[in-house]
N, C-alpha and C positions, 0 to 999 in steps of 0.2 A: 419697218412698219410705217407706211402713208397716214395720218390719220386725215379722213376725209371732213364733208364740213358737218354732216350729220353726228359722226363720233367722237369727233371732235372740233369743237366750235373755235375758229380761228378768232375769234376778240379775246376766248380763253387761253388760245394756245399764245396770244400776243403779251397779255398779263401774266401769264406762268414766267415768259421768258422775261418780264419787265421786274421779276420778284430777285433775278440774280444780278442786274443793271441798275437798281434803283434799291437801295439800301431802305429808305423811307417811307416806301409801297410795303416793305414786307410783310406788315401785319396786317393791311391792308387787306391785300392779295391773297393773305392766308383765310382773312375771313369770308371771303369771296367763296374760296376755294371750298372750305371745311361747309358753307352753307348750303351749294350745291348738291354736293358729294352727300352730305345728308339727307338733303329731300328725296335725291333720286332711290339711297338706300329703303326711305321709310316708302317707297311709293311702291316695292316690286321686289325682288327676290336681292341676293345680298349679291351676288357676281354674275352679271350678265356680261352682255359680248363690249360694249360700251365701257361697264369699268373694270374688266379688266383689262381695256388698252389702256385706261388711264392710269388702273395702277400699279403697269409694267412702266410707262415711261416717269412714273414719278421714282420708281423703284430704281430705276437708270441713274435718275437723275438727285438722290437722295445724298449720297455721300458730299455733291457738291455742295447743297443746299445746308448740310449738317456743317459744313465748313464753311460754308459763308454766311452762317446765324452763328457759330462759334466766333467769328471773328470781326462780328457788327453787333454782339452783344450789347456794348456799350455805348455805341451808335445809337441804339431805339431809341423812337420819339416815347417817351414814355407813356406822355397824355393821350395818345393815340391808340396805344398798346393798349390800356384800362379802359381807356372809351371805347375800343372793339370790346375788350373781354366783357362792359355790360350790355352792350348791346347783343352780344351773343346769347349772353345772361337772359334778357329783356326776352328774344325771339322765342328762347326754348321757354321759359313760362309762359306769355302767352299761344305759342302751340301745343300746350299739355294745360290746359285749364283748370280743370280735375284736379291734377295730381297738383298745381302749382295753388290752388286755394285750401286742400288740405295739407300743404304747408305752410305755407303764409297764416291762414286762418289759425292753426293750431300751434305755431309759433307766438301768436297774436293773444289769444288765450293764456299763452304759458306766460308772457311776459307781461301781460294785465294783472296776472297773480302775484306775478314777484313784485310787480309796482303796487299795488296796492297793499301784499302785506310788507314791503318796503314803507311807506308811506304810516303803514300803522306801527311798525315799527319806530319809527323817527319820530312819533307824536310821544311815545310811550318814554321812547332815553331823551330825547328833549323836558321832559317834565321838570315844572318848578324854573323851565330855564329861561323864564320870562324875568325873574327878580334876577339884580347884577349883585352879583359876588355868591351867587346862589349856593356854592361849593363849599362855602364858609359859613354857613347858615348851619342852622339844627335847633331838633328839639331838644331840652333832657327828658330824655328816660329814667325808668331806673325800676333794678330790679330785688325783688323779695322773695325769702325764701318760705315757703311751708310745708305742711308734712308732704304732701301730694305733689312737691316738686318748685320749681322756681317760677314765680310767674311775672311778665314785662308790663311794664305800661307808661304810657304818658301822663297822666294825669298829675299834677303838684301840687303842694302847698302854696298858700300865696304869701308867705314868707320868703321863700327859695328865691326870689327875685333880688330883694334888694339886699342879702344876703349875698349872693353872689357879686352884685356891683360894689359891696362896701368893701369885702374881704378877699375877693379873688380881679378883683376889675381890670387889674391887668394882661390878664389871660383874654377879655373881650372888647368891643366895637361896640357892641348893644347888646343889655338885656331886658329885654320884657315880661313881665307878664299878662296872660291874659286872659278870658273864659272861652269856652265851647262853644263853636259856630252856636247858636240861637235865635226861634223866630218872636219879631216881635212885629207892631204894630205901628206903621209911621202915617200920621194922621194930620193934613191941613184942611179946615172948616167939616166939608163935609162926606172929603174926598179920606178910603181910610183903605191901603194897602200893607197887605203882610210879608216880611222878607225877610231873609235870615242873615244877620247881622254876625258883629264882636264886639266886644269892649277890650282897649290893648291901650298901651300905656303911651305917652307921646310921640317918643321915638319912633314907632313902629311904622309909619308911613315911609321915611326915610331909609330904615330896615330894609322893607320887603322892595325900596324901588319902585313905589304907587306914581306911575306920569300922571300929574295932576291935569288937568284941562280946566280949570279955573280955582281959585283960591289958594290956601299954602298947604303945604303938608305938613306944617307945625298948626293947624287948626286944633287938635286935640288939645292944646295946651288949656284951653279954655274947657275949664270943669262941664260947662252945660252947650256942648258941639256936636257936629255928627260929619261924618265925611259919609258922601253918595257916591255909587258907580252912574257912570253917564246915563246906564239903561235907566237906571231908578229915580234918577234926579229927572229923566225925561219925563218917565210911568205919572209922578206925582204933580212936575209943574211944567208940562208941556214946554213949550219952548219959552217959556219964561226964564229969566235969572234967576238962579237959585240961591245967588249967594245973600247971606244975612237974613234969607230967611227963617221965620221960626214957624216947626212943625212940633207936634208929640209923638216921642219916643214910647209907646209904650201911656202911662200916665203923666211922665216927665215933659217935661217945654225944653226943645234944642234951640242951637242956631245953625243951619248951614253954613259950616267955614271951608268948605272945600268939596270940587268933585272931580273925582279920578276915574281913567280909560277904566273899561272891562277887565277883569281877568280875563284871561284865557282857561279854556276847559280845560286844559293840560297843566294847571294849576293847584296846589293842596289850598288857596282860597279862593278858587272858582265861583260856589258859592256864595258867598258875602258881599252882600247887598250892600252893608254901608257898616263903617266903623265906627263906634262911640267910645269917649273916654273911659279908663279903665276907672275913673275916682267915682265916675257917675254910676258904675257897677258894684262897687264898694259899700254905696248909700246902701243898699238894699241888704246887704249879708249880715247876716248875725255877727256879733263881736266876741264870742267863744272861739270862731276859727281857729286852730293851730296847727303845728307842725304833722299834726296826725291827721287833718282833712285834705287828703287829694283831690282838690276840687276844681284846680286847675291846669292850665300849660304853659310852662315857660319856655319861649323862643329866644335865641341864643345867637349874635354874627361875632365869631373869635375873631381874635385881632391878628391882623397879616403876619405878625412873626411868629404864630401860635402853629400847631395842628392839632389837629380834634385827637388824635388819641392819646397827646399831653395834656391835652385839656381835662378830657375825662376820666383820665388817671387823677388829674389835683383835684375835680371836684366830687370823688371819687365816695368819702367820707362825711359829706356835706350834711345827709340829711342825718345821718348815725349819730353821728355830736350833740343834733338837737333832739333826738326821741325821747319820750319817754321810758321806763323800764319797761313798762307792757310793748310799745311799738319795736324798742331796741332786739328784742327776743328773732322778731323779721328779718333782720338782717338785708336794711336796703342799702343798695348799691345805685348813686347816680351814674349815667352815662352820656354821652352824647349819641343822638345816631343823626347822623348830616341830611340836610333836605333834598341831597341830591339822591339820596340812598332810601328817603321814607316812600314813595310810593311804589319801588322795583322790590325792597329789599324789606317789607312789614314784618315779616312773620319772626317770631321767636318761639324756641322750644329752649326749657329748662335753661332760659339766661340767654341766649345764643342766638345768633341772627341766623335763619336757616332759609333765606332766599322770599319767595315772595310772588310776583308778579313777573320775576323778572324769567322765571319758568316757562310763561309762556311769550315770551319773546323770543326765550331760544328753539321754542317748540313751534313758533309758527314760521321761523326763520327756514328752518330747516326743511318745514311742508312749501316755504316756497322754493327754496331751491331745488327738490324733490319736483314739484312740478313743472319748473322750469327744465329739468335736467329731462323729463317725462316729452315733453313739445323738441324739445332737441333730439332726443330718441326717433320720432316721429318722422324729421328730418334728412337723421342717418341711416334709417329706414329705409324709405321710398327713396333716397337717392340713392343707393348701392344694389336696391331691388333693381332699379331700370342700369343697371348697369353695362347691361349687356349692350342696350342700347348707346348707349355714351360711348360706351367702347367703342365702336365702330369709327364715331369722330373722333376719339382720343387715338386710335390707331393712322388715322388720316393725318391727322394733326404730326404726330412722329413722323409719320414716310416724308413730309413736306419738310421736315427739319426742328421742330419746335424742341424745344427742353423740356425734361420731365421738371426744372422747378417754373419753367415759365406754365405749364399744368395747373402746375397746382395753386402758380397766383391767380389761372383764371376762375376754377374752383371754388377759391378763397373768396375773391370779387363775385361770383353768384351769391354767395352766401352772405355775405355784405347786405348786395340789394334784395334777398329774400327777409332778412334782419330787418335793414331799413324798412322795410313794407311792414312786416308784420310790427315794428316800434311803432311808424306812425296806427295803425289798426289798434295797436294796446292802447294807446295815450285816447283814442277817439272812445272806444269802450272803458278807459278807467273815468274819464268824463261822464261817460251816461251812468256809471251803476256805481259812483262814489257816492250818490243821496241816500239811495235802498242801504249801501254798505255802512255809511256811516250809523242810521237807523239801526241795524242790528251790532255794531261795534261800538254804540252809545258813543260816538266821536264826534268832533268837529274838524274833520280834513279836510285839508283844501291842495288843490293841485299847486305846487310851486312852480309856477310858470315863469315868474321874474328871478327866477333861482340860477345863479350861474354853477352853483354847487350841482343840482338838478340837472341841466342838461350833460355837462362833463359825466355826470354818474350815465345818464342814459348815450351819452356816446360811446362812453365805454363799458356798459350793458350791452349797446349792440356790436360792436366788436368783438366784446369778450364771448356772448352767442354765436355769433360766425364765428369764431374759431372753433367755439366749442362743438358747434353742430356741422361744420365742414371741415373736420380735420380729418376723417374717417375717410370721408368719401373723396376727396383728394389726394390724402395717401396712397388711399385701394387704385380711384380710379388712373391716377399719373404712374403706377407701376405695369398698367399691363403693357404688352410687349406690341407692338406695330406689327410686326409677320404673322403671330397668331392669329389676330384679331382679323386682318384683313384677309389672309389665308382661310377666314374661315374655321380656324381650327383651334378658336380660344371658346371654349365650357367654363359656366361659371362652377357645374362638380355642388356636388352636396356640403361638403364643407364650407362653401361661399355662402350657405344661406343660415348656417350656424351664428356670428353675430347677431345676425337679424332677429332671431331665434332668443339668442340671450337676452336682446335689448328687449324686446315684449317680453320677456318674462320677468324683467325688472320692471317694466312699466307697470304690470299688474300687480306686481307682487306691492309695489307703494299704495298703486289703488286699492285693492284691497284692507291694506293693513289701513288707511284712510277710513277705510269703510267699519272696520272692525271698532275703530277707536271712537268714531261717532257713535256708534249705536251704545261702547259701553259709557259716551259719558252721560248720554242720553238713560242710562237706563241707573246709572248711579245716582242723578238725578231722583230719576222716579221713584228709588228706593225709598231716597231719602224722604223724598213726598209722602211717602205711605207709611212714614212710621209714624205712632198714633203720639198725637201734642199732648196727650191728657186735659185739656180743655175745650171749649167749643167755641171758633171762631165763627162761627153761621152768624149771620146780622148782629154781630158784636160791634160796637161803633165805638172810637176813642176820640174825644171831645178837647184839644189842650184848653186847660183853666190860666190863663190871660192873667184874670182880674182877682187881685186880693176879697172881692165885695163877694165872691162866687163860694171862693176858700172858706169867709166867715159865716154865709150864711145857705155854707152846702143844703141842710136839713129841707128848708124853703124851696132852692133850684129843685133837688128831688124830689119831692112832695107835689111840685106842679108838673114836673116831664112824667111823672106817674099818671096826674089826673087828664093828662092830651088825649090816655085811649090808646098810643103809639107806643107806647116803653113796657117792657116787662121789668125792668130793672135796674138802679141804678147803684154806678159806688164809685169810689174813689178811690186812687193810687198814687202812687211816686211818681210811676213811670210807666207807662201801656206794659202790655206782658207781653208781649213779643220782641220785646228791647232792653230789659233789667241788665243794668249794669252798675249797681250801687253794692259794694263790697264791704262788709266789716268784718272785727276780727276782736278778739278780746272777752271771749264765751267761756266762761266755767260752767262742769256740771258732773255729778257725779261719776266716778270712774274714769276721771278725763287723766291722762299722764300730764304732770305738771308742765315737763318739756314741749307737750305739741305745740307747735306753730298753727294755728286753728286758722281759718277763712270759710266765711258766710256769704252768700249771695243775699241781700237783705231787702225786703220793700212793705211801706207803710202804706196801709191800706184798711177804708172803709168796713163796717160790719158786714155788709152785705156783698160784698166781693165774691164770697167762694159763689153766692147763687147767681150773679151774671155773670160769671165764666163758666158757669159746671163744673166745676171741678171736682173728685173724686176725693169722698170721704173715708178712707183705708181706717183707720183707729180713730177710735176720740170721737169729738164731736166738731161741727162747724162755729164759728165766731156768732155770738146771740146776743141780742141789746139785752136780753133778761139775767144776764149776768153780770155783775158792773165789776167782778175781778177779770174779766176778759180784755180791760184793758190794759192789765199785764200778764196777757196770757201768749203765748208762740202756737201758731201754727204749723208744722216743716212738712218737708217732702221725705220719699221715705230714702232718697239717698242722702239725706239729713241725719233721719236715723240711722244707718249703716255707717256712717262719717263718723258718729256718733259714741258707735257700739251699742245702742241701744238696743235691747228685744224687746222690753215694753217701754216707750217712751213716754205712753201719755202718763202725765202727773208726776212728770219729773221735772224738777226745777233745775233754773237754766239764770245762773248770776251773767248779767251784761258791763265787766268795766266794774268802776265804782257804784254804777246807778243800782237799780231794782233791782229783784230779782222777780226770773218771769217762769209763768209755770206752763209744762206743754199742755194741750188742751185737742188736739188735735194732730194727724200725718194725713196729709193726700198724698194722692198719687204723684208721680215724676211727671214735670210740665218741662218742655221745652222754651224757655224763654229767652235762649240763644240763638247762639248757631244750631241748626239743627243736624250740621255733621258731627258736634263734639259730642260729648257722655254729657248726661245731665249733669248739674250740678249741685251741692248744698244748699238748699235755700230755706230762709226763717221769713212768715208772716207774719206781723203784728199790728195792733191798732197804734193810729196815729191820724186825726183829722187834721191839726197844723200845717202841716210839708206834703201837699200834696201836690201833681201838678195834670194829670187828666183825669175826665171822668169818663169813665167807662159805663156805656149804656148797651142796655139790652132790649132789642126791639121788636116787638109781635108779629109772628109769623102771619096774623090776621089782616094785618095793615102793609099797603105798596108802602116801601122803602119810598119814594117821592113825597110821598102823604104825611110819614112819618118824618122825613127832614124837612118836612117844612113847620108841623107842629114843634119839634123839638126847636129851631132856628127862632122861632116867633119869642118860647121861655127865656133862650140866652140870650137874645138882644135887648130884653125885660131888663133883666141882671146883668147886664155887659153894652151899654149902648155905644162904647169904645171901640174894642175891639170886634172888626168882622168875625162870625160864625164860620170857624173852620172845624173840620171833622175826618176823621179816616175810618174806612173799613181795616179791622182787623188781620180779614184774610189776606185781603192787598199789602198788609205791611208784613205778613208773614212772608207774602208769595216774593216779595221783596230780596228775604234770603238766598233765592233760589238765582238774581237774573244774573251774577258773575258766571255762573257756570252754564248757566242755561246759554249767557252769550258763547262764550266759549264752544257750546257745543254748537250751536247755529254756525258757526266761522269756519268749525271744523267740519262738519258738514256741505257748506259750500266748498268749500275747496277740495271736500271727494269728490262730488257732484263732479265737480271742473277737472279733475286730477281723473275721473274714469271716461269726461268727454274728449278729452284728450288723447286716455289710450286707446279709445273706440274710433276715432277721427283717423289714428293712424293703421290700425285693423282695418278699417274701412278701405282704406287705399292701398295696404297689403293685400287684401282680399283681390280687391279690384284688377290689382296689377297682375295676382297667381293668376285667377279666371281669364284676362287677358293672354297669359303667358300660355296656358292648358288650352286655348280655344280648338287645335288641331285633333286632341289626346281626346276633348269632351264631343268634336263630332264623330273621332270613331266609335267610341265606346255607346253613343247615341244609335247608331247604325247598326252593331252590334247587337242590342238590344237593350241598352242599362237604361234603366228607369228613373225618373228626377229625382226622389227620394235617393236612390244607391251614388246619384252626380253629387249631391247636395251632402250626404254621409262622405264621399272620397274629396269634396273638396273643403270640408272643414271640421276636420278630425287632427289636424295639424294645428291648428287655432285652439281646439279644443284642450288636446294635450298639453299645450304651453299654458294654459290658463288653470292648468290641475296642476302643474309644476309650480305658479305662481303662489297658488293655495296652500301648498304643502310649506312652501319657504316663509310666506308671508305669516300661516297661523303661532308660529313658534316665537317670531321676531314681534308681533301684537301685544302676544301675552306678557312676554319679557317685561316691554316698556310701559305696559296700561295695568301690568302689576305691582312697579313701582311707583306709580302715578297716584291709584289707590291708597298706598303704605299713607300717604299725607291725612288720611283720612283717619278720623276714631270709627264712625260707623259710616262703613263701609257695604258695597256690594261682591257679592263673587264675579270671578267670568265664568260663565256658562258654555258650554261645548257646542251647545244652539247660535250663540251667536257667528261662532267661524263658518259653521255650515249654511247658516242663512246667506252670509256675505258672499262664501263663495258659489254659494249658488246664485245670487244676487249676481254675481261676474258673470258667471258662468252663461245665466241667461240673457244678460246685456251682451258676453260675447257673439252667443248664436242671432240674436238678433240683428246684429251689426254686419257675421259674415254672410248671413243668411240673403240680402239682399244683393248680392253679387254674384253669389252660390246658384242661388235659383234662377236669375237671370241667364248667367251662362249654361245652365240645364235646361232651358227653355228655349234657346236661339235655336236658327233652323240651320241642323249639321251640313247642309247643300253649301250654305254658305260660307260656315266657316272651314270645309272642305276644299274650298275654291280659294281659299287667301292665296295663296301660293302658285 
């Protein structure tokens, strides 16, 4: 056989022969070759008269060619070799544009998600690891036992402090004591901002690791000081020196002796504006305190040769020793839990640490790798679909001499740079929609750009993706065989399109169950929303009382926010009622067993309370100034009385302690003034005008809320020319309860959203490639007489199926996991049968929508023409 210059081009036939003479042309020449060969196949039928002279004399000329790459193996340039395979890489993406942006793009997407909940991740186990030796840090805890079971908490005695440093000191580094984040009022001339502070004991700046930026961290030593964070020393004296100045705390006179960097929001003192001596928190507390008022927290750094669980073993006994008989009955137990473990690891049942936050770390962990794994799907997809097509080169490539692993390293190196592209694309979009993200994750993230931790993760993130999303398709495509393929007589056969088959219906079956899981956290939510508080939070306003002047001469504040025209109501409490966390214990009353362990939820509160909240009158009567034994009278709830054993409560006497005794006078109904997922819980009202600390106002539906804060604002700065008028709506601090989950369900929600555009991106291009692939089958059957409807039914009813199989897998696998999700809850929602069938019809319809636009397309093209391809 002559080949002439038409069938074959002598500068090719001069580079064929130059590929067995030149060891360093090889790969060269082969991409020469392999690029040709390809154009010509995609331009015209698969064996014309043309290649098949070419690929009889390649066929001639193979075994030499397989013999002389076996034995210059080692020879290759290698740089050369990789810089073909991406350029090769490079031409076939930009010749398939389509198919190459619905993988990139949806690579891109998947790896925005893992970076992002990567990132939120790393904020969360980073926590507290802003302070050095964080690991050694802790609170005490400590736990007590009562009838209804063991309950945890922080709170202590302000004894427990130097107790532990006299008698166990060796065991620690520092102990502090200190009180509850608190807002107070810091005030120079006429400049007066509110911030929420501590009062902690000297040591404690050196403790927590405060980087000072002017003055010392031993400033607290000095009884009358404050330490400022930058922002707040800025807020009050612009860029003046702050140091040695004196502002007021409150009523108190400070001095500025120090100002330290910001916390980080990834921090358990985030918050805290500024720290004040613990001595100058002392002034103020009654001197009754004892072993039996938890009214504070002590922070704790054991000493290097300690560990926390020896530690909490010796101070195990601590507060037992010192109880009284009445408290000893409780049976408390100190512990430590370590500061690296309090924000992941909060939660206790019955004594026991049962996890925490740290739940959803491992639950969003796994939605990103799920979606990750979903964009990779997408990948092995569309590359195995066009297989046939690859084939054709992968079969040229053989007859030339190539190895099935030098295949698959070219493979590997596409996937590489389809990786790289779509890395750089995630990093460009985690950029833009990290400020929205952060907004609904309540975070401060920031990209770690200077991060050399950062880039190594993301080079081998994209590595780890090209392996993982071109191992299939390298495998498959390096095994087919060279004579088939070019013979013409290699069928990808229906079992070739089974993987494909499996992977969407994994794809789905995630989005889906994604889908499922949002809607119930979302509806667990609104369960809980709907369950009735027993009070009325509508234009309930909580006012904090600041100033002692307000406390003594409440009657007066009332009496004028009454006569404004704007108030329906006013009273006094402990503590707003959407926040009651003041505990006691040590109630006698008839029929009580001597043995119970008794606990009260307890709050002191004005006569006219029950009428600015509404609350529900069940027995008895309400608290009345016309009774003056009402002021040792109890109100409760009726899960008070149940606690109790009572059937008729009222006018039953109730001994407190040594003190009174109080008689009931009244049951309302169950108020929620917790968590609104727990069971209500035991609560005693009583009067007490002394110890109060908001007022609770009730404000006429007659009057603009605007109209009325500003008549109310005019009374307390009358009574209060100190401290600025601050105020909350009720509903707002309730709605408050709701935003951990509400977040939660917002995140998990975006990332179905993302996790179903993903599977749709890659159906999209499935679809694309069938319609493509049927173009010949859709104009006979056009010709024929099939109508767009019967095209558009036969060519996505295979979409359709795999999307009912997803349904079926995914609804079982939902339930499973978002019914032990639930168990965390006391009141709780069901799952409803509605919600599987919404979701998957939800799919269902996003599927037909997705294939539907490829579908009708190719049922619409005119069959002349797709008649003619060939």
């Amino acid at each position: 056989m002559n080949p002439d210059s038409d069938n074959f081009p002598p500068q090719l036939a001069q580079r064929f022969l130059l590929f067995f003479l030149r060891e360093d042309l090889a790969e060269e020449v082969l991409g020469d070759l392999e690029e040709k060969f390809y154009a010509r196949m995609e331009e015209g039928s698969v064996f014309n008269a043309k290649l098949n002279y070419w690929y009889q004399v390649m066929h001639y000329l193979r075994p030499f060619a397989i013999r002389n790459f076996k034995s210059s193996t080692f020879n290759l340039n290698h740089y050369a070799m990789y810089k073909s395979y991406f350029k090769i890489g490079w031409r076939n993406l930009a010749k398939h544009k389509g198919y190459s942006f619905i993988n990139i793009g949806g690579l891109a997407v998947g790896m925005m998600v893992a970076m992002l909940i990567g990132l939120w991740i790393y904020d969360e186990l980073s926590f507290n690891q802003y302070h050095q030796n964080y690991d050694r840090l802790a609170w005490v805890m400590q736990n007590q036992m009562f009838d209804d079971g063991i309950q945890t908490w922080g709170w202590q005695a302000m004894q427990l402090g130097p107790e532990l440093r006299t008698n166990y000191g060796a065991y620690f580094e520092h102990v502090i004591t200190a009180s509850f984040p608190q807002d107070r009022t810091l005030q120079i001339g006429e400049k007066a901002l509110t911030r929420t502070g501590i009062f902690m004991e000297p040591t404690a700046p050196e403790m927590l690791s405060l980087r000072m930026l002017s003055g010392t961290p031993q400033g607290l030593v000095e009884p009358n000081s404050v330490l400022l964070t930058e922002s707040t020393a800025r807020a009050i004296f612009n860029n003046q020196d702050p140091i040695d100045k004196v502002l007021k705390l409150g009523e108190q006179e400070v001095k500025v002796t120090g100002v330290y960097e910001d916390l980080p929001n990834n921090s358990s003192f985030a918050d805290v504006a500024f720290i004040a001596p613990w001595e100058l928190h002392v002034k103020t507390l009654p001197d009754w305190l004892d072993w039996g008022n938890s009214w504070f927290q002590t922070i704790v750094q054991i000493a290097d040769h300690a560990e926390m669980e020896q530690v909490s073993a010796a101070i195990k006994e601590v507060k037992m020793k010192h109880c009284d008989e009445g408290d000893a009955k409780f049976k408390p137990e100190l512990f430590l839990q370590p500061l690296s473990k309090t924000y992941l690891y909060s939660e206790f049942e019955q004594g026991v640490n049962v996890g925490g936050r740290i739940q959803y770390v491992w639950l969003f962990g796994i939605v990103g790798a799920f979606v990750l794994l979903l964009a990779c799907i997408n990948f092995m997809n569309l590359s195995t679909a066009r297989s046939e097509k690859r084939a054709r080169e992968i079969g040229i490539r053989k007859a030339v001499g190539s190895l099935r692993s030098q295949l698959i390293h070219q493979f590997f190196t596409e996937s590489v740079l389809i990786a790289g592209l779509a890395f750089v694309g995630a990093l460009i979009l985690v950029q833009l929609i990290l400020q929205p993200f952060n907004e609904v994750a309540d975070k401060e993230i920031n990209m770690l750009w200077l991060s050399p931790t950062f880039w190594l993760f993301g080079v081998s993130f994209v590595l780890l993706t090209a392996v993982l999303a071109g191992s299939y398709p390298a495998l498959y495509l390096s095994s087919l065989r060279a004579v088939s393929v070019l013979k013409g007589t290699f069928r990808a056969g229906r079992m070739a399109t089974l993987p494909r088959r499996v992977l969407v219906v994994v794809q789905f079956t995630v989005s889906i169950s994604l889908i499922v899981g949002t809607i119930v956290v979302f509806q667990q939510i609104q369960f809980v929303k709907n369950r009735p508080i027993g009070y009325n939070l509508n234009r309930l306003l909580t006012i904090p009382l600041k100033n002692d002047q307000i406390n003594q001469r409440f009657e007066t504040f009332r009496n004028e926010l009454l006569q404004t025209g704007a108030v329906e109501e006013v009273a006094k409490s402990e503590s707003s009622l959407t926040s009651t966390d003041v505990s006691n214990s040590g109630f006698d009353w008839k029929g009580k067993d001597p043995g119970m362990k008794d606990g009260f939820v307890t709050m002191r509160v004005s006569h006219e309370f029950g009428k600015t909240v509404d609350w529900e009158i069940v027995e008895g009567r309400d608290f009345s100034r016309d009774f003056v034994t009402d002021s040792v009278g109890f109100i409760i709830n009726e899960a008070a009385a149940a606690y109790m054993g009572l059937d008729n409560p009222v006018g039953e006497q109730v001994k407190w302690g040594e003190g009174a005794v109080y008689t009931i006078i009244g049951v309302v109904n169950d108020m929620i003034t917790h968590s609104p997922y727990d069971p209500v819980r035991q609560m005693i009202f009583f009067i007490d005008y002394k110890r109060s600390e908001v007022a609770n106002v009730k404000l006429k539906p007659s009057v603009s809320i605007p109209e009325a804060l500003a008549k109310i604002e005019t009374v307390y700065q009358k009574h209060d020319p100190v401290n600025p008028f601050e105020y909350y709506f009720a509903d707002e601090q309730y709605a408050e309860k709701f935003r951990a989950e509400e977040r939660i369900g917002k995140l998990a929600g975006f990332f179905a959203i993302l996790a179903i555009f993903i599977s749709c991106l890659g159906l999209f291009g499935l679809a694309s490639y069938v319609a493509e692939q049927r173009t010949k089958e859709i104009g006979i059957r056009k010709v024929l007489g099939a109508s767009v409807g019967q095209l558009w039914q036969l060519l996505s009813k295979d979409f359709v199926l795999l999307v009912l199989i997803s349904c079926l897998i995914a609804a079982p696998l939902a339930y499973y996991f978002l019914h032990g999700w639930l168990q965390n809850y006391e009141y709780r929602t069901d799952i409803s049968w509605w919600i599987f069938v919404l979701a998957g019809l939800g799919a269902l319809g996003i599927t037909l929508l997705t294939v539907s636009f490829q579908t009708i397309k190719a049922a619409l093209s005119n069959p002349v023409k797709s008649l003619r391809s060939e």
